[in-house]
Structure formats: structure tokens, C-alpha cells
N, C-alpha and C positions, 0 to 999 in steps of 0.2 A: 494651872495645868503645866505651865511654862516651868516653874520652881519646882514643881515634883519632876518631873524629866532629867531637868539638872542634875537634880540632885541623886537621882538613880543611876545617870552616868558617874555623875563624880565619886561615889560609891566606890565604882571596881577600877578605880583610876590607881589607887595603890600597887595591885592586884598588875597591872596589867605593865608597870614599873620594871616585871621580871624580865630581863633579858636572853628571848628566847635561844639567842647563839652560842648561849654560853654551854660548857662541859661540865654533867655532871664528875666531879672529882674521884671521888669515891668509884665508883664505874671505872675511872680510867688506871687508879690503883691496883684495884684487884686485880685486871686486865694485864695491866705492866710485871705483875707479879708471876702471873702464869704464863706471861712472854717469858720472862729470863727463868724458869724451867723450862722452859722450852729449850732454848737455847742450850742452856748446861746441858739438856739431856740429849740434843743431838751433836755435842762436841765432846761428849762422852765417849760417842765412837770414835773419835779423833785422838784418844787423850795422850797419845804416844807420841803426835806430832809436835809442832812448834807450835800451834794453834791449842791444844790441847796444856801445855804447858803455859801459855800464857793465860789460859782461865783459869786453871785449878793449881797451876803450883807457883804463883805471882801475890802472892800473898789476899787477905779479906779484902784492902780495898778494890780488886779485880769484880767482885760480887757485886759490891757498891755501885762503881761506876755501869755496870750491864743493867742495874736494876734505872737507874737514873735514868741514862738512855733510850729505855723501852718505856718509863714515863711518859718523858718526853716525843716518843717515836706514836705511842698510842692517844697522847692528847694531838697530836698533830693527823694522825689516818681521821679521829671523830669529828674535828673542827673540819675537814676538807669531805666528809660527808655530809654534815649539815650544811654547809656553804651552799655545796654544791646541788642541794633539795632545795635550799632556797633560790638557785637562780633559776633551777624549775619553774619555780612554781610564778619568777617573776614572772614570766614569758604569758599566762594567763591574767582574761584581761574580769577583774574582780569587781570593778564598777559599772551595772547594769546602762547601755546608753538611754533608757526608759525615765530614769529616775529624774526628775525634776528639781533641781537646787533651788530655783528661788523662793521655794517655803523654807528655810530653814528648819522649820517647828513641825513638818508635816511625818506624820505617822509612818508613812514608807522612808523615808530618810533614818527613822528613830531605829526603824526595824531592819534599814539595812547596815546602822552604827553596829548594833547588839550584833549579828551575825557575824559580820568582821571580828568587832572584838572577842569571840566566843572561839574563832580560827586557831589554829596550831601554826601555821606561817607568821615569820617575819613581817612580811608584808600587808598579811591580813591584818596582823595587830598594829602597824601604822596609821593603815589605813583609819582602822578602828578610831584608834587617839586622836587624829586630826577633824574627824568626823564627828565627833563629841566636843572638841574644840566648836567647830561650825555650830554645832546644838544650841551650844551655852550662851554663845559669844553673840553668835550670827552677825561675825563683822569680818571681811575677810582680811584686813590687816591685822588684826589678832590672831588669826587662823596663820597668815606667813610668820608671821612671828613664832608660832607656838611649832612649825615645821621647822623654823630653825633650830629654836632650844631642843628642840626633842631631837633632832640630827648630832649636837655637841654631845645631850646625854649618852647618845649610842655609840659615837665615838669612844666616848672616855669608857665607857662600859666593854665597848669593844678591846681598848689599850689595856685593861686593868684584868681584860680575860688573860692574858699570856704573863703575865707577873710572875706566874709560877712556873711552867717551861722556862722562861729565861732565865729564873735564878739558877735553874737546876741547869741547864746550859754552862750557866759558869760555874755552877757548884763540880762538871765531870770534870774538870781540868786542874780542879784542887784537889782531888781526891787521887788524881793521878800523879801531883805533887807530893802527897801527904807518903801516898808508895813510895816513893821517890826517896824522898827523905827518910823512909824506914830503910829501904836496900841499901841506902849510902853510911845509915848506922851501922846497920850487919856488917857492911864489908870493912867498915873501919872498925867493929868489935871484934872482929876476925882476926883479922889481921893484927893489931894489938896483942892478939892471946897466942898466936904466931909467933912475933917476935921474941915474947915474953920467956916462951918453953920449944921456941926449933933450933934441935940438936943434930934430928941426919936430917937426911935426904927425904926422904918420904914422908914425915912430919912437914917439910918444907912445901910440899907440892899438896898435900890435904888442908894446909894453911891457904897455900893460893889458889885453891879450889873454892875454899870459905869466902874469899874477898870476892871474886869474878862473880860468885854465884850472889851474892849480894848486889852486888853493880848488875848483874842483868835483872831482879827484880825492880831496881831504880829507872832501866829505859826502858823495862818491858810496859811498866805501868802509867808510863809516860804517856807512851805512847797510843796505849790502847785508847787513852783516857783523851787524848788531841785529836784523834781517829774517829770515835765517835762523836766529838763535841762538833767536829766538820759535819758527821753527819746528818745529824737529827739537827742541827742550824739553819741549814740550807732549805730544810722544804719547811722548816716553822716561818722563816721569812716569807718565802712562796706564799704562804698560808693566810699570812698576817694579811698580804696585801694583795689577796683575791677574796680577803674579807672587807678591806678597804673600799675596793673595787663594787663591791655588791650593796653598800653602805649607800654610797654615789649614787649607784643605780635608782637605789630605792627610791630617793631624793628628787632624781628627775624624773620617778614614777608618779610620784606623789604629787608635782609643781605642775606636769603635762596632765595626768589624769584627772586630779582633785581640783585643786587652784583656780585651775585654768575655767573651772565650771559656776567658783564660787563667788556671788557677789553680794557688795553690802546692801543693808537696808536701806541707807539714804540711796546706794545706787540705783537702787530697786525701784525706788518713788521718784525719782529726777528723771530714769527714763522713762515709768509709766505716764506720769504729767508732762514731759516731751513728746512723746505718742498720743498723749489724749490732745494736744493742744496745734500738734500736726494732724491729724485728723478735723479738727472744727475748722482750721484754716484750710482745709481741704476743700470741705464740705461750705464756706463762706464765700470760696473762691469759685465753686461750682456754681453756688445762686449767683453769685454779680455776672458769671458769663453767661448766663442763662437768661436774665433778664437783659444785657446789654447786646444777645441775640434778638430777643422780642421787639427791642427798642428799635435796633436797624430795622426790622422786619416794617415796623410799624412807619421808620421815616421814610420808606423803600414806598410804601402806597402813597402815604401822605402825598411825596413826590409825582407818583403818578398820577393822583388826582388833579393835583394842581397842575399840570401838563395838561391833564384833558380837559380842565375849566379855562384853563389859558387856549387853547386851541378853539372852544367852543364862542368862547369871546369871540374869537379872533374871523371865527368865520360868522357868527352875529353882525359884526362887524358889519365884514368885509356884504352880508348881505345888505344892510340897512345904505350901506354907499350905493351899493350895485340899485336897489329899488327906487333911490333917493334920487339917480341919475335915470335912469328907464323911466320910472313909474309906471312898470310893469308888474302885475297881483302875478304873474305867472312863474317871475323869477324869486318872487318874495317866497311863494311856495316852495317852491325847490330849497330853498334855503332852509325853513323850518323844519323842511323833512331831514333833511340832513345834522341838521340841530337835533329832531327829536329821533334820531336817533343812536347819535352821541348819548346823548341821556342816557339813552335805555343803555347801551352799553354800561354806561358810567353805575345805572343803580346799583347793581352788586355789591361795590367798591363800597358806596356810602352807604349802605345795610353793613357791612363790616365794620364802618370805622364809626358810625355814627356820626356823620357829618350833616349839616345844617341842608336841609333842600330845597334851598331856596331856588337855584336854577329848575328843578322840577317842578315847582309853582308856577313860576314865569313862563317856562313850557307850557301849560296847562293852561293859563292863563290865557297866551296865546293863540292856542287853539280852540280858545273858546271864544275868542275875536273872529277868528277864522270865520265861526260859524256862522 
């Protein structure tokens, strides 16, 4: 039963590989495209300006560099709304406190791995993979382990999401070289064709209208092109490491919430068999005080017994002197009485302990001299 479970985890283990933070591409394309119409068409109204002439009359790569931009400007708005859904949804607490870890193999465990992994969250899907880790494994030093490798894969999956905003980062600052280099052509083919055929005055000043206007497509496109590489830089950075930041988080969700619950089989059975064997010392320690209470109990009469055998002697005795000096029947009497009843006091004691009674013979005895 153990190997089918496994193996039904490990199943959607490929599956679950996908890295939910990432951007679909394609999406952000389209998106990017219908940005920069956008743009063209509300600079449209502008186009008279200074603004207007640095979009549409600074040559194709001006189109280029807007289109890049807005790539990069709409991969960075989606990445900072997904982040930002998953620090949501960290904030809820996803592992029931109900659930019981030291089954590893138990049914509610199985059925709370599957639900996880089935989630749309970041976290959910963590959760999931570490928890199928515990399934398989059910050792929790495998289980830290597999929370580390799986933190490195998310990283490098996380590094390897922005590969493409950053080339296109450096790609807007070439393109605004590449204008550059066309406008400093023009104005030196201008100018060349200038010198070649200027005869008046007004050939002379339409020549150096060719050059200028050549050199302002060389810094118009410069600059546009430095303008927005500042731009759309600044919050992808942001971006990158309030993905970083959430990454962390996850990690100490997973070490506090999960981990923390998780223990091994051997730890499992060293405590059970320390609990069972504290218990029997418990319960072995209870019978020896319990008998070594009986015991005092029982020296406590013993004691008193012998106290009142030694007293009864003692005034036997002291009668057998007292009658032995008189030889008087009359003090002898007194004496037995006070003897027999000592005894009678005393019998209870020796019905309890079961002691030999012989002094109550000798009483008996006595009294039957008496007679």
C-alpha cells in the first residue's frame, strides 16, 4: 500500500516542476504591442511638438526602442501582480493544526499532500512537494534536504524568469546607438554632397540644414533610447527582489510550519519506548512506596505491641515482688486484674497481626488458679 502511494505521488512530481511565478510570454507580447499603439496614438496629438517629432520623425529605430520598453514595462506590471497574490495568500495559514504528522502514511496526511498540490498558489504547491517528500521518505532529514534543493531550484527558476527583460534592457540602449550611427551617416552624407555641388548661398544653408538634421536624429535616439532603459530598469530591479524576498518567506513558512511538525521513524520509536519505559518506572516506583508504606505501618504495631508486652511483664513483675513481700491473695488480685486487662486491650492488636498468644493462655491460665 506504501509503494502504490509513492508512486502516485511521484507521478505528478514532473507536473508540479512548473514554476508557477513565471510569465506567460506570449501574453506579455501581444500586451507590449498594443502598449506602443497606444502610445503612438496618443502622441499623435502631439506630433507637432518636440515629443511628437522624436517619435515619428527620428527614424524606425524610435518604434524599436518603444516596442522593447513596453515589453519590458508589461513583463515587470505582471511579475509584480503575481508576487504580490502570492504574499496574499502567504499570510493564510494552509496546514490544518488537526492534522497529525507522526503517521507519515496516514490517509489524512495523503489527502491533505493531494489538495495542496492540486492549489494554484506558490505556496500551496510547496507545501505540496515537501509533503510528498514526508510520504515517500518519512524521514525528516530527507524531507530538510529536499526543502533545500527545492529553494536552489526556485531560485535559479526565479533568475532565469528575467533573462529576457534584461537582454531587452540592454538591447534599448543599442538601438538607440544603432540611430545614432544612422544620423551621424546622414549628416556626413549631407554634408559630403554639400561641399561637392555648393555654389550660392542657399544651396549652402539647405546643405547645413541636411547635416544638423542628421545629428539631431543621432541624439534624439540616444537619448530616448537611455531614457527609457532608466526606466523600465529601476522597478524590474524592484521587482526581481520583492521576488527574492517572497522566495525567503516561503522557506521560513515551510521550516516554521512543516519541519517543525515533522519527525523521524527512529524518532518516533526511541520516544515511544522512552515513554513506555517511563511509565513502568513510574508504576514500579508506586508499588515499592506503597509496600514500604505497609511495612512502616506494620513496624509501627509491631512496636506497640512489644511496648505493651514489655509493660505487662513489667507489672507481672513488679506484682509477683509486691505478693512475694506481703503475701497478701489480695494485692496478687489487683494485679491480675490490671494484667487481664492489658490483655484485653492488647487483643485487637494480635487479631491484626496474628501474633502468637501466648500471654493470653497464661492469663487464662491464671485465672483458672484463681479459681
Amino acid at each position: 500500500m506504501n509503494s502504490k502511494k509513492t508512486k502516485h505521488i511521484n507521478s505528478k512530481s514532473p507536473k508540479s516542476f512548473h514554476n508557477i511565478l513565471d510569465i506567460d510570454l506570449f501574453r506579455v507580447a501581444i500586451t507590449a504591442i498594443g502598449l506602443t499603439v497606444i502610445v503612438y496614438g496618443v502622441c499623435l496629438l502631439f506630433i507637432n511638438s518636440y515629443l511628437g517629432e522624436l517619435l515619428y520623425k527620428r527614424g524606425f529605430t524610435q518604434y524599436l526602442t518603444i516596442l522593447l520598453a513596453s515589453v519590458v514595462a508589461v513583463f515587470t506590471w505582471f511579475k509584480f501582480n503575481k508576487i504580490n497574490s502570492e504574499w496574499n495568500k502567504l499570510s493564510k495559514n494552509l496546514i490544518p493544526e488537526h492534522i497529525n504528522f507522526d503517521n507519515y502514511d496516514s490517509f489524512e496526511l495523503v489527502d491533505l499532500q493531494k489538495s495542496l498540490s492540486q492549489g494554484k498558489s506558490f505556496i500551496s504547491i510547496r507545501c505540496g512537494r515537501v509533503l510528498a517528500a514526508y510520504i515517500s521518505s518519512g524521514n525528516r532529514t530527507t524531507v530538510a534536504e529536499f526543502i533545500a534543493d527545492d529553494s536552489s531550484f526556485y531560485t535559479a527558476a526565479s533568475a532565469s524568469s528575467y533573462v529576457l527583460p534584461r537582454i531587452l534592457i540592454w538591447a534599448i540602449p543599442l538601438m538607440g546607438f544603432i540611430g545614432t550611427v544612422m544620423g551621424i551617416s546622414s549628416a556626413v552624407t549631407g554634408f559630403s554632397s554639400f561641399l561637392s555641388g555648393a555654389e550660392e548661398i542657399e544651396q549652402i544653408k539647405e546643405g547645413i540644414g541636411l547635416v544638423t538634421s542628421g545629428l539631431a536624429i543621432a541624439f534624439d535616439t540616444t537619448l530616448l533610447a537611455l531614457l527609457l532603459s532608466v526606466l523600465v530598469m529601476l522597478p524590474l530591479v524592484a521587482i526581481e527582489r520583492f521576488e527574492s524576498q517572497l522566495l525567503l518567506a516561503v522557506d521560513i513558512y515551510l521550516n516554521d510550519q512543516l519541519l517543525t511538525k515533522i519527525k523521524d521513524k527512529a524518532q518516533n520509536s526511541v520516544e515511544s519506548l522512552a515513554i513506555n519505559r517511563t511509565q513502568k518506572f513510574v508504576e514500579e516506583a508506586s508499588k515499592i512506596q506503597t509496600a514500604n508504606t505497609q511495612l512502616l505501618e506494620q513496624i509501627d504495631l509491631t512496636t506497640n505491641v512489644l511496648e505493651k508486652r514489655v509493660a505487662i511483664v513489667t507489672q507481672l513483675q513488679q506484682g509477683l515482688n509486691i505478693s512475694s513481700e506481703l503475701g497478701t491473695s489480695s494485692q496478687l488480685d489487683k494485679v491480675l486484674e490490671r494484667v487481664s486487662d492489658n490483655l484485653a486491650q492488647l487483643e485487637p492488636v494480635l487479631k491484626e497481626l496474628n501474633l502468637p498468644r501466648r500471654l493470653v493462655l497464661v492469663e487464662e491460665k491464671n485465672q483458672n488458679n484463681k479459681l
